[in-house]
N, C-alpha and C positions, 0 to 999 in steps of 0.2 A: 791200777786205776782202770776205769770201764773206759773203753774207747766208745766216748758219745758219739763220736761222726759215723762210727759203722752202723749204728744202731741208732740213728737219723736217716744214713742211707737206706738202712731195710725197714725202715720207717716202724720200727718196735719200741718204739720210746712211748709212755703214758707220759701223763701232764708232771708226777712228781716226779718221773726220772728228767722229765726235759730241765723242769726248775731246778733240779738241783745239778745237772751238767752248766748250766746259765752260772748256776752260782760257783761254779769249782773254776770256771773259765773267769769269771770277777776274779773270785777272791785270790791268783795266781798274779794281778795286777796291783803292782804297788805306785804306779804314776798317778798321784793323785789328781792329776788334769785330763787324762786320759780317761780316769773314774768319773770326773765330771763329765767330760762329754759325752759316754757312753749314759749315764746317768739322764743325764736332757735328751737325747734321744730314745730311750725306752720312757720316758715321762711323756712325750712326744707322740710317741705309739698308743701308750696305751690313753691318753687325753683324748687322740682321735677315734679312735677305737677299729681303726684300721693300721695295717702296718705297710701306708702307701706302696711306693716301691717295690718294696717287699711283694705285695700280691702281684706286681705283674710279672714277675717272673716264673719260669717256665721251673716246674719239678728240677727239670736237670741244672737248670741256672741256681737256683736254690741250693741246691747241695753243693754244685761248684762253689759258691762263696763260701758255705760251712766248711767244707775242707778248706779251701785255701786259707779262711783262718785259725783253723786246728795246724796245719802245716808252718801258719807264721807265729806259731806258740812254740812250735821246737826247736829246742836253742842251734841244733845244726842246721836249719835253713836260714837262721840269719849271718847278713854278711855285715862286714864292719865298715861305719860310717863312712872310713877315710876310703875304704875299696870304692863305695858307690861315689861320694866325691868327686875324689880322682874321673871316677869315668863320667860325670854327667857334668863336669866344672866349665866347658864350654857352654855349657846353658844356662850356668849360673848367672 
């Protein structure tokens, strides 16, 4: 598989690699509420024709997000419901 986020980071991506890293990163998601959401917000982006937030962020804030969610795609950085539970159940 191409590692999109390195090749985001060295900013060598054209328009059909980025679409179709967008789309490898979708089609990995089988939550279909999750598919809606992301759905309404890229409808959202591209309605406005700016991608608010999005632009104010700083080169490096940008890429921090892209990795942290290429990072929350690998099945070894997630922990299990009941671990984080447990630990934040005082604030539930």
């Amino acid at each position: 598989m191409i590692n999109f986020v390195a090749l985001i980071k060295n900013k060598k991506m054209d328009i059909i690699q980025l679409k179709s890293g967008i789309y490898s990163l979708i089609n990995q998601i089988d939550n279909v509420e999750l598919l809606k959401e992301y759905y309404i917000e890229l409808e959202k982006i591209i309605q406005s024709g700016k991608s608010g937030i999005w632009n104010s962020l700083s080169e490096e804030q940008k890429n921090e997000v892209l990795l942290s969610y290429a990072e929350s795609e690998m099945e070894e950085n997630l922990i299990d419901e009941n671990v984080v539970m447990d630990k934040y159940k005082k604030w539930l």
